[in-house]
N, C-alpha and C positions, 0 to 999 in steps of 0.2 A: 432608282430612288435618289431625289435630287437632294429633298427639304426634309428635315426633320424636325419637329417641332416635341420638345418636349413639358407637360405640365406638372409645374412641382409646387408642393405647401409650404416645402421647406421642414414635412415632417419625417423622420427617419423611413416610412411606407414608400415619400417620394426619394430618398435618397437613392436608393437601388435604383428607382429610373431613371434618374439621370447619368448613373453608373453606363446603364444599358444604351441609353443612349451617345455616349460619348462612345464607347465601344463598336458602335455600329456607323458612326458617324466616323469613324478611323477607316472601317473597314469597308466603305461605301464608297467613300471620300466625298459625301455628303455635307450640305451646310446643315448646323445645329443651332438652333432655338432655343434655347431654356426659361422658361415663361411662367410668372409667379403673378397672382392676382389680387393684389390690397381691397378689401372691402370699400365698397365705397362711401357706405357708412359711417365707418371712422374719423374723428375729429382731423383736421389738416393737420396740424400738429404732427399729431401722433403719426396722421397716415406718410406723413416725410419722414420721421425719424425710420418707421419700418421699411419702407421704397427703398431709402436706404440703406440698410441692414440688408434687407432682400439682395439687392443687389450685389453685394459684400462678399454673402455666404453661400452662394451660387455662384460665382466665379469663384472663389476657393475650391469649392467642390467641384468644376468643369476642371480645373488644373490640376485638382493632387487626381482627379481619375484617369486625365492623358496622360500623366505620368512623362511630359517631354514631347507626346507626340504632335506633329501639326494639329490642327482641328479648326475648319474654319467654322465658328461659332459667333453667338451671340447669347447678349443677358437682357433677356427684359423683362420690365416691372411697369405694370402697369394699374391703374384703379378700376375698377368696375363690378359688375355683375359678372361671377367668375365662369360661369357656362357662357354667359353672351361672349365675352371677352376671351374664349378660348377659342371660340369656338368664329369669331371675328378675326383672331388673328392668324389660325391655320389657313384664311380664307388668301388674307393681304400676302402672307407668305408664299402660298403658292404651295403647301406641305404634302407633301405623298403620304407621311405615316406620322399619327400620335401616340407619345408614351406616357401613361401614366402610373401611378401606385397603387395601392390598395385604398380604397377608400374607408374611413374610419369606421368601426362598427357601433352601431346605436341599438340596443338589445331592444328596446319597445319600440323604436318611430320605424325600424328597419323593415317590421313584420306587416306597419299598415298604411307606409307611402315607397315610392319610388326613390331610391337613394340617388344622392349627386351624380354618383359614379354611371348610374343605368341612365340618368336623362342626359349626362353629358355623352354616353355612347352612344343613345336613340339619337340626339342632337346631331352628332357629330356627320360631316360628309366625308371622311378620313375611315381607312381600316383606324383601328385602335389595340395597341400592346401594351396590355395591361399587366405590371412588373412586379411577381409575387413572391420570388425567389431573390438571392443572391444573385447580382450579373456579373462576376468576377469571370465567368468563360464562357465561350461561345456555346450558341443550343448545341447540342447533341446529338439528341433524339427528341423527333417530334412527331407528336400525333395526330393526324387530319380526320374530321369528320367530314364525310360525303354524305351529299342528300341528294344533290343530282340535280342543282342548282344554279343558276349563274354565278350568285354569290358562292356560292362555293369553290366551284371555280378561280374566282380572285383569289378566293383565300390560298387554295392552292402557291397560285402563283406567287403569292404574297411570302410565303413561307421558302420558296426558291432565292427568292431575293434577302431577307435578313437571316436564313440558315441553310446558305447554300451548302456546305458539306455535311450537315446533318443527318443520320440515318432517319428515313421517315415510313410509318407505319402509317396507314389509310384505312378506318373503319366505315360498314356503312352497316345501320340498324333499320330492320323490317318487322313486318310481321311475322309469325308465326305460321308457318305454311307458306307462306310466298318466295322461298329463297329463288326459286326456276326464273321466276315473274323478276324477282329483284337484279337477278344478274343478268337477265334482258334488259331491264332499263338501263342496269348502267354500261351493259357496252353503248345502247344506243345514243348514251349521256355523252359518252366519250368520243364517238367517231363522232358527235357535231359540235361538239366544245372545243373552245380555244384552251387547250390543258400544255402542261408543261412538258415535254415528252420522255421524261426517264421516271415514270410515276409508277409505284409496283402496284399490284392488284389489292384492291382491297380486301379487309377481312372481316366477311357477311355473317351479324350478330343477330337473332333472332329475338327480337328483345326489343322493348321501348328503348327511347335514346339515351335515356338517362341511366339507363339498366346496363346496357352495351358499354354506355360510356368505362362504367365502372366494371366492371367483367375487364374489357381490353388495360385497362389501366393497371389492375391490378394483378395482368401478366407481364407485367414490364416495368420501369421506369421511364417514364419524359419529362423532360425539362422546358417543353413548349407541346401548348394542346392550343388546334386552331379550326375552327367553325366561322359560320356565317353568323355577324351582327343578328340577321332579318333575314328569315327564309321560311317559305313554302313549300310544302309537298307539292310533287308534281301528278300524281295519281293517286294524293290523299291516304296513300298508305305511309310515308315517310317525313319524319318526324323529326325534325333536328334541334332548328332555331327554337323553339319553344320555352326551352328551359337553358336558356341565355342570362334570363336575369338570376338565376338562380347559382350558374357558373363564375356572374360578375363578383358576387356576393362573397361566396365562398370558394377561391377557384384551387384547383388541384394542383397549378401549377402555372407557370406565366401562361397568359393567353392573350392570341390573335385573332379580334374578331375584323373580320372582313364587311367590307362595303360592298 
């Protein structure tokens, strides 16, 4: 992981990502991005005085978080339409991984449109680590959903790379009576997959995904849950990606959604 490209409002939600991102950008020795987007609606005026500010309080913020350390970084502020414009600059950069915050909550528009957050991740051609916790230390303990997917797959590996000594726990959710059936697929999932090779066996939850999800979670703590952006059953019995928008929303805990 080369580019890191992280997006901030500048609201305390993005504060913690840009935390997380300088932290991972130490530990990668990756270049850092920190990328704020002025409306482009905004009078000139104005939209200078903020460009500037922006830029200001995001390099204060990239220094007191390396705390000394090197970091080869950058600030930039730029105007536009802020999904095009992110989503343009992960492009020019060349970025392996996007970090964002929590996106604000809107109690009525939240329930009958698409929020920023889900069309800048449908948008996006980046996994995307969206930063919901404190990033003061490294993941821990993370928890991967298996579907038995290519995307999934990434994610896996993706999770090797920004928490490589993290204890990691792998669930995968079936039906009801299929467990025989589910653990055939997924040896065969694995002996043809590009996977990472120290991956423990998953733990087969009989249960919709959103049902397993919460059953595994609430035998444990993790500080990273990581699934697939966009994923399909492979035999229509397994369920993952589905209820993505729903983990964007309200997430349990930071999350890694894979490309």
């Amino acid at each position: 992981m080369n580019s890191i490209i992280v997006a901030s409002d500048l609201s305390e939600r993005s504060r913690q990502a840009v935390r997380r991102g300088v932290n991972l950008a130490a530990d990668l020795n990756a270049k850092l991005t920190v990328l704020h987007v002025v409306d482009d609606a905004m009078p000139t005026t104005l939209s200078n005085q903020v460009q500037r500010e922006a830029a200001g309080t995001l390099s204060d913020e990239v220094a007191a978080d390396a705390d000394g350390r090197k970091i080869d970084h950058e600030i930039k502020v730029v105007v536009g339409d802020t999904i095009e414009e992110i989503n343009a600059q992960t492009r020019s950069l060349n970025a392996d991984l996007l970090i964002v915050g929590l996106h604000r909550r809107r109690v009525f528009l939240d329930h009958i449109k698409e929020t920023t957050m889900e069309h800048l991740i449908r948008s996006s051609r980046l996994p995307v680590l969206l930063v919901a916790n404190k990033a003061d230390e490294a993941y821990a303990r993370v928890l991967g959903g298996v579907d038995l997917s290519r995307v999934c797959a990434s994610a896996l590996h993706k999770i090797r790379m920004i928490a490589p000594q993290a204890e990691l726990t792998l669930f995968h959710a079936h039906e009801v009576s299929f467990r025989k059936e589910a653990e055939r697929d997924y040896a065969t999932w694995k002996a043809v997959s590009d996977l990472p090779g120290d991956l423990p066996d998953p733990v087969f939850v009989e249960a919709r995904a959103r049902d397993a999800l919460h059953e595994v979670m609430d035998k444990g703590h993790y500080d990273l849950l990581a699934i697939g952006a966009h994923t399909r059953s492979n035999a229509g019995r397994y369920i993952l990606g589905g209820f993505s928008a729903g983990l964007i929303r309200n997430p349990p805990c930071d999350l890694l959604l894979a490309k």
